[in-house]
N, C-alpha and C positions, 0 to 999 in steps of 0.2 A: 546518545544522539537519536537512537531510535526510537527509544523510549517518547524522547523529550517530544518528536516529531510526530508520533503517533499520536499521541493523547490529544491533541486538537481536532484531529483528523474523526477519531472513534468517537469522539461527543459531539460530532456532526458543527464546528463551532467554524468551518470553513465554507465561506461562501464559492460556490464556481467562480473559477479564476484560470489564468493562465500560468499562473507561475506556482501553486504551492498547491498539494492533490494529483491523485490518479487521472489523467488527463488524456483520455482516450477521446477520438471523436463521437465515440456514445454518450460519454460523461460527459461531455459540452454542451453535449445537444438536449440533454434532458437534465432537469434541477433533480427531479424527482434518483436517476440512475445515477446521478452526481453525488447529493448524500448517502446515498445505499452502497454507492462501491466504496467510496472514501471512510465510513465507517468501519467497513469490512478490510480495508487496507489497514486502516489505524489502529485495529484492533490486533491485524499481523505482526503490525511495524511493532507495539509495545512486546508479543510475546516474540520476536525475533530477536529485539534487543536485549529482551530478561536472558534470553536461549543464550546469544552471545557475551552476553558477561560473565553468565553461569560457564561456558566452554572457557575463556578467554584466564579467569579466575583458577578453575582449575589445569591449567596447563602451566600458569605462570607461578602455581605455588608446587606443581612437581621439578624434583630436582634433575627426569630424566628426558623433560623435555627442553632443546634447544632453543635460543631465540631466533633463527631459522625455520623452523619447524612451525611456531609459534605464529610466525609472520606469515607462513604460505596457510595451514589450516586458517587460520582468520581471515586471508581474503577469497578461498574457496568456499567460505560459510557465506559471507556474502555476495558470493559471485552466485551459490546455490540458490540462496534465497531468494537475489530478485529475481533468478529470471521463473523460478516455481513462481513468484509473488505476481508478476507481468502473468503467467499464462494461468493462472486461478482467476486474477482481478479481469483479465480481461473476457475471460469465459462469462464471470459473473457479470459484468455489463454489458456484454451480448444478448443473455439470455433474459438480462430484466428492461434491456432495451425490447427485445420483441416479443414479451409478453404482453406490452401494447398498454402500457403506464401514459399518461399524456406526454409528447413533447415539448419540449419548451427550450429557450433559449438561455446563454448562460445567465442572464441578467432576468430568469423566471417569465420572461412573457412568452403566451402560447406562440406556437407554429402551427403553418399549416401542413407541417407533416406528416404521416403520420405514425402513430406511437411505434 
């Protein structure tokens, strides 16, 4: 699923939107900080998912781990993840929001913001 959900995301193939992407009020606010972050998410979300089925895989072909064990490791992997993935992504669209990229609105028309 991460996989599956990355890959749109890193080939930049999502418009700003409310529903599907990194949706920070900086990534709303600018197209430009929209595909920059969302790339940079999408590219996480595929190597979190490779991460997770590579862990997920080897746990499930050892005999000496439990399916308990199994179950809490795999949602502390991604309880870990997102919130590293929230406070990296969100650093990164702070800091390419105030580098002073044009603004612009989700639908790409300028504001008079600014950047």
């Amino acid at each position: 699923m991460f996989v599956v959900t990355g890959v749109p995301l890193a080939r930049r193939r999502v418009p700003p939107n409310l529903f599907f992407g990194v949706r920070f009020a900086t990534t709303l606010a600018n197209e430009h900080v929209w595909y920059e972050v969302n790339a940079k998410g999408g590219r996480h979300l595929i190597a979190i998912g490779i991460a997770y089925l590579t862990l997920l895989n080897g746990m499930l072909l050892s005999s000496r781990v439990g399916e308990m064990t199994t179950i809490v490791v795999a949602l502390a992997f991604c309880s870990a993840a997102a919130i590293v993935e929230v406070t990296v992504l969100s650093r990164a669209a702070s800091h390419l929001s105030a580098s002073g990229s044009p603004a612009t609105n989700p639908s790409g028309q300028r504001t008079n913001e600014p950047g």
